[in-house]
C-alpha positions as CSV (number, residue, x, y, z in Angstrom):
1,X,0.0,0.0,0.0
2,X,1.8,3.2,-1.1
3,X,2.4,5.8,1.7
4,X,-0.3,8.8,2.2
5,X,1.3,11.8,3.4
6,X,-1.2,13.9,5.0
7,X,-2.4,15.6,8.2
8,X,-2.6,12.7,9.7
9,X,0.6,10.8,8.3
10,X,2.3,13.8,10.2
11,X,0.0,13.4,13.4
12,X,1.0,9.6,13.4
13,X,4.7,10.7,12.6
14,X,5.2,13.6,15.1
15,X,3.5,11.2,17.6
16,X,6.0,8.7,17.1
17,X,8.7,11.1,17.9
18,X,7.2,12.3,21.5
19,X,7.1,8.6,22.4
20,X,10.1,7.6,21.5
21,X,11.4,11.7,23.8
22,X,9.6,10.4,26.2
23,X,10.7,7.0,27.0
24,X,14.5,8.2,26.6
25,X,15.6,8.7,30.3
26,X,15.3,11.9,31.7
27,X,19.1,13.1,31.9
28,X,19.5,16.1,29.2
29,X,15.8,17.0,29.3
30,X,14.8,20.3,30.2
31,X,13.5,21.4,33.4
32,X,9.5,22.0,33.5
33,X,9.0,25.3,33.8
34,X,12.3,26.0,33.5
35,X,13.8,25.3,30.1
36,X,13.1,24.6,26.4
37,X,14.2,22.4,23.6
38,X,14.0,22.1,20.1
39,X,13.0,18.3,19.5
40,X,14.1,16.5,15.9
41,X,13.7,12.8,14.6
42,X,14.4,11.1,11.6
43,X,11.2,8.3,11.0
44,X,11.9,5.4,8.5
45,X,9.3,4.0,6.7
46,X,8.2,0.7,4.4
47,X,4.6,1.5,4.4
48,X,2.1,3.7,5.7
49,X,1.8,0.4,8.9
50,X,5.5,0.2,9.4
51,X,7.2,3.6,10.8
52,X,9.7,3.2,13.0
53,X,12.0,6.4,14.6
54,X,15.3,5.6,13.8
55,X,17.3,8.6,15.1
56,X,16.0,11.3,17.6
57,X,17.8,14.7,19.1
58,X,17.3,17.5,21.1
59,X,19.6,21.2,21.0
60,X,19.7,24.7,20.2
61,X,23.4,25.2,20.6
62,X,26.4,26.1,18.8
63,X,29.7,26.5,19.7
64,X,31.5,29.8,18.3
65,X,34.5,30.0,15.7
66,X,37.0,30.1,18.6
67,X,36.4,26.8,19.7
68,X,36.8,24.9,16.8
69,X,38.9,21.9,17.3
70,X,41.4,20.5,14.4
71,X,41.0,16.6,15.7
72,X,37.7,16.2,14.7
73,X,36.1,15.6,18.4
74,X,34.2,18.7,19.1
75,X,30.2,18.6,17.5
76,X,30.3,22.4,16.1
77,X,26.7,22.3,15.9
78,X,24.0,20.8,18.6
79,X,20.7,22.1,17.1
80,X,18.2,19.3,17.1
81,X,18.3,18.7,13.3
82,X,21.7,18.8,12.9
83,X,22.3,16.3,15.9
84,X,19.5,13.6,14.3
85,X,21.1,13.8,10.9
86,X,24.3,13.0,12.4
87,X,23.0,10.1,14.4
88,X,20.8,8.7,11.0
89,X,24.3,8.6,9.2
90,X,25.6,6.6,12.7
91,X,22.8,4.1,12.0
92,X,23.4,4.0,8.0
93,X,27.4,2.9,8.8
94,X,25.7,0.2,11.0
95,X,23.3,-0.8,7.9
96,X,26.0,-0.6,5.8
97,X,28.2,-2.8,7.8
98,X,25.4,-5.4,8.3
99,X,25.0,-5.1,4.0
100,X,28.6,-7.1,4.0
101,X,27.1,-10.1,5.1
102,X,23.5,-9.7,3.8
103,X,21.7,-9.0,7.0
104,X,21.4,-5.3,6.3
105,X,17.0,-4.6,6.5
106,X,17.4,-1.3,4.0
107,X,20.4,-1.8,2.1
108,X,20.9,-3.5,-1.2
109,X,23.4,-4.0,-4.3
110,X,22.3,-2.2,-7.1
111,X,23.4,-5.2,-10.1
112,X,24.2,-1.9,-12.3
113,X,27.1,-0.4,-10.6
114,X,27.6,-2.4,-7.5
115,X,26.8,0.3,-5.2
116,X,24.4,-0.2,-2.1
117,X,21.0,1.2,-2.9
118,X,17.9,1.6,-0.2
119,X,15.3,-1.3,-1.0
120,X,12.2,-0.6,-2.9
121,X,9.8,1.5,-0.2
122,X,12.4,2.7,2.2
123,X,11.6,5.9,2.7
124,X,13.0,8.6,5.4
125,X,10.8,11.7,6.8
126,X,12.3,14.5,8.8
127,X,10.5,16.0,11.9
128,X,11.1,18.7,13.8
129,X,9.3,20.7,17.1
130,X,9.5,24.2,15.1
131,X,10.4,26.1,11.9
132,X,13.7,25.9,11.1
133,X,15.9,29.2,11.8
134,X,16.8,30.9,9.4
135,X,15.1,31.7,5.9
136,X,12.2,29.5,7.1
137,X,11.6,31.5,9.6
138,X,11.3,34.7,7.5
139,X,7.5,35.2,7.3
140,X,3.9,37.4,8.1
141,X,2.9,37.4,10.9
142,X,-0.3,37.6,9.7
143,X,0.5,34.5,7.0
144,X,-2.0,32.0,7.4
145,X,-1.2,29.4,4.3
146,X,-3.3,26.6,4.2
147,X,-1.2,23.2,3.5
148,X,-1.7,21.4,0.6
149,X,-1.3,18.0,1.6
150,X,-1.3,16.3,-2.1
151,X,1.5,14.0,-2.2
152,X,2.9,15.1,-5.4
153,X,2.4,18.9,-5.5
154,X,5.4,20.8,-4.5
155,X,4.5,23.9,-5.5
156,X,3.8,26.3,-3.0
157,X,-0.1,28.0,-2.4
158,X,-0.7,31.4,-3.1
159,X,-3.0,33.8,-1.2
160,X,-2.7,37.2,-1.1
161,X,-1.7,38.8,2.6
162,X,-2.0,41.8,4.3
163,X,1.5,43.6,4.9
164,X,2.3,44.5,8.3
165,X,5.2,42.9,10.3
166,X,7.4,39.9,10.1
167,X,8.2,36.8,11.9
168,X,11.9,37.5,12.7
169,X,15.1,35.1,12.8
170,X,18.3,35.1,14.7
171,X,20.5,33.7,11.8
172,X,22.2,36.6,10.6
173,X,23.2,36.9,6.9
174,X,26.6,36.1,6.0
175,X,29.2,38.7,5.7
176,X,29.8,38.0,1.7
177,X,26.1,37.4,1.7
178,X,24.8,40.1,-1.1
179,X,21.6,39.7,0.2
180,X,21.7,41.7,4.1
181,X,19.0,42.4,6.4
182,X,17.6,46.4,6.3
183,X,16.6,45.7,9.9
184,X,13.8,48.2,8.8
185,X,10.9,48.4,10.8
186,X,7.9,45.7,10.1
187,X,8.3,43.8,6.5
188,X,11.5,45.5,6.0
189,X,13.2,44.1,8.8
190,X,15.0,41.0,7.2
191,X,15.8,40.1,3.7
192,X,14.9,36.8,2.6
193,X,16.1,33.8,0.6
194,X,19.9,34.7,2.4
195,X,22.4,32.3,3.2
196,X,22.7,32.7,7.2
197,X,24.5,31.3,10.5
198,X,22.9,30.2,13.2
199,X,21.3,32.2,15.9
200,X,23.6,33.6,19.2
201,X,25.2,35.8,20.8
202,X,28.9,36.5,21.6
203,X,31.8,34.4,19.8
204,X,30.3,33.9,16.3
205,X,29.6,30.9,14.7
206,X,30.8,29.5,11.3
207,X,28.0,26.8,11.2
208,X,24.9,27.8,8.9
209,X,21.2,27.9,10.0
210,X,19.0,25.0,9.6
211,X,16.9,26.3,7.0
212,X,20.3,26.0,4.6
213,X,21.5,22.9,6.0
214,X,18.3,21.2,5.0
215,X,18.3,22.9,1.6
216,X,22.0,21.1,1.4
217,X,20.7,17.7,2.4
218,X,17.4,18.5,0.2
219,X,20.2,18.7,-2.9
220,X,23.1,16.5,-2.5
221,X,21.4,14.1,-0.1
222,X,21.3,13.3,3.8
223,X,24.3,10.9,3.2
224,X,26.8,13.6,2.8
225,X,30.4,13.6,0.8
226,X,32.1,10.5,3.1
227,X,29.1,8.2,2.9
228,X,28.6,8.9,-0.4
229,X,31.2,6.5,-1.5
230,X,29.7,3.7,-0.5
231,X,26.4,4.0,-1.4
232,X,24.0,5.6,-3.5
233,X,22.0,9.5,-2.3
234,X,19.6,9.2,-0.1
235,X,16.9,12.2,0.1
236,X,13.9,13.2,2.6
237,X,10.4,11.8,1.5
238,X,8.6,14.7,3.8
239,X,9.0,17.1,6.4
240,X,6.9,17.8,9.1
241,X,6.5,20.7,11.7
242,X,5.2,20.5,14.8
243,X,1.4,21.8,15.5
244,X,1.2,26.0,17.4
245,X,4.5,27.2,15.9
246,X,4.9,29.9,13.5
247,X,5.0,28.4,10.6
248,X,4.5,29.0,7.2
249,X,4.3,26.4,4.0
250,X,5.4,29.0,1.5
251,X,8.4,30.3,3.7
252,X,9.5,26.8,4.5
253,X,9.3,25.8,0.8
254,X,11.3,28.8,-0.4
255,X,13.9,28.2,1.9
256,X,14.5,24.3,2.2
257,X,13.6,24.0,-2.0
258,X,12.4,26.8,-3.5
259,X,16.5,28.5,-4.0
260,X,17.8,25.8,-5.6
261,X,15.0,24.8,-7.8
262,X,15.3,21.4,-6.5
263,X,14.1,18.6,-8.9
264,X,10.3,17.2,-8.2
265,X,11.2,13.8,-7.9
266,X,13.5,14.4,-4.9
267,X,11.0,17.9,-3.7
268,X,10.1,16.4,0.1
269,X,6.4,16.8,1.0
270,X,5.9,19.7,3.4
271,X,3.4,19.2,6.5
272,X,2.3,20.5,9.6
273,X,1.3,18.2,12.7
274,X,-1.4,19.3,15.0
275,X,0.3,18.2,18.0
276,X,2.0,20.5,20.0
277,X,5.7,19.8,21.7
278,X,4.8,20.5,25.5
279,X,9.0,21.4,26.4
280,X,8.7,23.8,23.1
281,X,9.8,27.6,23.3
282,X,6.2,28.6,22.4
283,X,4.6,26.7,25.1
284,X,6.5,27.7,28.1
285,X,7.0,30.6,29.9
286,X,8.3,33.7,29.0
287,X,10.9,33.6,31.8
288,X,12.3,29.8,30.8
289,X,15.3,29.8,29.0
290,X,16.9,27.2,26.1
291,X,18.6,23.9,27.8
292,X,22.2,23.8,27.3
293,X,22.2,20.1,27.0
294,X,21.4,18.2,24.2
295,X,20.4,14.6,23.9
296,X,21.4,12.2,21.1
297,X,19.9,8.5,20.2
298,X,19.4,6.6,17.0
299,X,18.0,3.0,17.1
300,X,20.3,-0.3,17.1
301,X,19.9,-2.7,14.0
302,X,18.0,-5.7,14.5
303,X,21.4,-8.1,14.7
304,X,23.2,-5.9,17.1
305,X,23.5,-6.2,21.0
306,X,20.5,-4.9,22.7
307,X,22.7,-3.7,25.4
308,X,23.8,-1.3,22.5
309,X,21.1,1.0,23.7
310,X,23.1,3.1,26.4
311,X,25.8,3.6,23.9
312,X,23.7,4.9,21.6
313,X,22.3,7.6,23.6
314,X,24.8,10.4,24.7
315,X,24.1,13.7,26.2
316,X,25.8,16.8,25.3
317,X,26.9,20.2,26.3
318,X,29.3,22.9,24.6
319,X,29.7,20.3,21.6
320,X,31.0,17.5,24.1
321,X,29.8,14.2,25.8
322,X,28.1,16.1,29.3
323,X,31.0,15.3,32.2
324,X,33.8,15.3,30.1
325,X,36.5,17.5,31.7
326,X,39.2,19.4,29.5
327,X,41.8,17.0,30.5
328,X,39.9,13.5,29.2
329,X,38.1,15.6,26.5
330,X,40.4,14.7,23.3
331,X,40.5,10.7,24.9
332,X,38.9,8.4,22.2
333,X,36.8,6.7,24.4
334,X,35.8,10.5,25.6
335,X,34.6,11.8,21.8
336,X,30.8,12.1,21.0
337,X,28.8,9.4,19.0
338,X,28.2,11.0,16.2
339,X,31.7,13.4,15.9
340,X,33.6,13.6,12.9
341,X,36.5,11.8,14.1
342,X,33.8,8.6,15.7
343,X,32.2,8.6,12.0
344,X,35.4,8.8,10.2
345,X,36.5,5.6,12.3
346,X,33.8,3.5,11.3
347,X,33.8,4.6,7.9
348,X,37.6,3.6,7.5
349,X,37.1,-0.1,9.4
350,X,34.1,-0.9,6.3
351,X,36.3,0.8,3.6
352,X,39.9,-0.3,4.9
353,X,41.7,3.1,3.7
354,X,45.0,3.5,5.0
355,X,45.0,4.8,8.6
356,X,47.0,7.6,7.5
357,X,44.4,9.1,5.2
358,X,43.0,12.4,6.5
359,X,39.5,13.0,6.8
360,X,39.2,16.1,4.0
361,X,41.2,13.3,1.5
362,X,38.2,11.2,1.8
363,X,35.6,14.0,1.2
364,X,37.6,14.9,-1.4
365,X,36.9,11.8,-3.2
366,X,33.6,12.3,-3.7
367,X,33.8,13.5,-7.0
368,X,30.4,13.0,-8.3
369,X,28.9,14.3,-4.8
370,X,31.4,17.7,-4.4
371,X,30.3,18.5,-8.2
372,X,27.2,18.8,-7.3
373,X,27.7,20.8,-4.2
374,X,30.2,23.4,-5.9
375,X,27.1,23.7,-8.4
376,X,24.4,24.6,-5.4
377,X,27.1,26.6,-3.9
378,X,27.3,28.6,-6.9
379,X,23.7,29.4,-7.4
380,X,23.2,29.9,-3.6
381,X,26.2,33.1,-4.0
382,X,28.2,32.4,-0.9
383,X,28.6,29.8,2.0
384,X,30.6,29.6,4.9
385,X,34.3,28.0,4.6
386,X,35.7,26.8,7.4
387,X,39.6,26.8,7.6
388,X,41.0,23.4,6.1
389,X,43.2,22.6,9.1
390,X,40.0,21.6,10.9
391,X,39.3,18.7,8.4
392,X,43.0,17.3,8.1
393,X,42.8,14.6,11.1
394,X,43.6,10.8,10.6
């Protein structure tokens, strides 16, 4: 039975999420009353009676340019759909692994070009407790699209709007960025379709907002450069936002779709839930303030060790496992689940490179992958570059 995404395909899928937050233990969680969190999840699916959450996060955090590590240990960016995506490409290495002797549940060998290809109706579906920051974020107030749930339309509705004021982002447009905010009053105030960083205050960060990240993975895939090699793209079916946020289908599709003109076939279907995330900014208090932690977990594969859970749920804080002092934080047994160095390991054990190769000479690799990603680059204007020291580890 093909898979009907619809109001309540993202009910169902946004309810899946909260259960699977919920029965996490409580350590990283924010206090009630206290504290909010952004809450992300990645759901796999076969059918519309077989969802399963495979990878689930929590964060608002980013740690500033002056704290970037070279050794590939420190997570630059903790905001809740960052953290998931990280943890889906965790789980993926594990199915990949698992694909070497045939036991892997989503993987198979495409007979054309011996690549591992996702099975016919494995499908992957984003969620998220709020509009993304950034461009997403850029909308009326007064903006009250109705969704159009149709499973193949990805063209955005038009209505016409009254003009007043603006719902207003952190992100703040990037210094090369031709496109810069007026900071105008009311419609004025921010410019849209810009490349941005994420939200904060002090040290600046080099990471971007959300609403570009997901434009990336919308483009070149969730897989990324490294994981590319061993298998073929891998793209969102749908994305849902939580119910009571601001939120806005035509904002969200300009910003995670619209700027790159990405192809239909690979266009993910936009929804909103109804449900409502109770730890969310917009449902707490106007005195509660974002949770520094962050909380990390993707599901084991069927053949591993149960007792595989507790590894495979970390919390975080300042872009390191929570408890980690400065002395024991560059240990390997120390480094977060889902860093780049803790990826880069698993991907060299199912490869066997040379344990001398650096990390940015096996993104470099991806030929077919980086091609594609200097071409989005291009039409975007600008993105952030990060200095190459930072990706030269072994």
């Amino acid at each position: 039975m093909p898979l009907i995404l619809n109001e309540e395909f993202a009910n169902k899928l946004t309810q899946l999420c909260f259960d699977k937050y919920f029965a996490l233990p409580s350590k990283g969680k924010p206090i009630e009353g206290k504290e909010w969190t952004l809450l992300s999840g990645i759901v796999q699916s076969v059918n519309e009676n077989n969802l399963k959450v495979v990878s689930l996060a929590t964060g608002t955090k980013c740690i500033g340019k002056n704290k970037l590590t070279s050794n590939g240990l420190v997570l630059n960016d903790s905001h809740a759909e960052v953290l998931c995506r990280r943890a889906l490409i965790h789980y993926l290495l594990g199915e990949i692994k698992s694909s070497y002797t045939g036991n892997s549940s989503i993987f198979e060998v495409d007979s054309i070009n011996s690549r591992l290809i996702l099975k016919p109706g494995i499908k992957f579906h984003l969620f998220s407790s709020h509009t993304p920051c950034g461009d997403a974020s850029i909308f009326l107030k007064d903006d009250h699209f109705k969704n159009d749930f149709s499973e193949t339309n990805c063209e955005p509705c038009i209505k016409k709007q009254k003009l007043n004021d603006i719902y207003r982002t952190g992100a703040k447009c990037l210094v090369q960025e031709t496109k810069q905010d007026l900071k105008y009053p009311g419609i004025a105030y921010h410019t849209i379709s810009a490349v941005r960083t994420k939200p904060g205050r002090g040290d600046p960060t080099l990471s971007v907002s959300c609403s570009d990240k997901i434009l990336r993975w919308n483009y070149v895939g969730l897989q990324g450069a490294m994981l590319s090699l061993l298998i073929e793209p891998i793209y969102l079916s749908s994305i849902t936002i939580s119910g009571q946020c601001p939120y806005s289908y035509n904002a969200l599709y300009r910003a995670v779709v619209g700027r790159l003109n990405i192809p239909k076939e690979k266009c993910p279907t936009l929804l909103q839930s109804s449900l409502n995330f109770q730890y969310s900014k917009h449902s707490s208090n106007l005195n509660s303030k974002a949770c520094p932690l962050s909380i990390i977990w993707r599901i084991t594969n069927e053949i591993e060790n149960r007792l595989l859970f507790i590894l495979y749920y970390e919390v975080l804080v300042d872009g390191h496992k929570q408890g980690v002092t400065k002395k024991t934080m560059n240990k390997k047994s120390n480094m977060p689940l889902v860093c780049k160095k803790s990826l880069f390991d698993i991907f060299k054990s199912l490869k066997k490179t040379d344990n001398g190769i650096t990390y940015g000479k096996v993104k470099s690799e991806a030929l077919n992958y980086n091609s594609k990603w200097m071409e989005a680059k291009k039409n975007l204007g600008c993105w952030t570059e990060k200095p190459k020291s930072l990706i030269e580890f072994t």
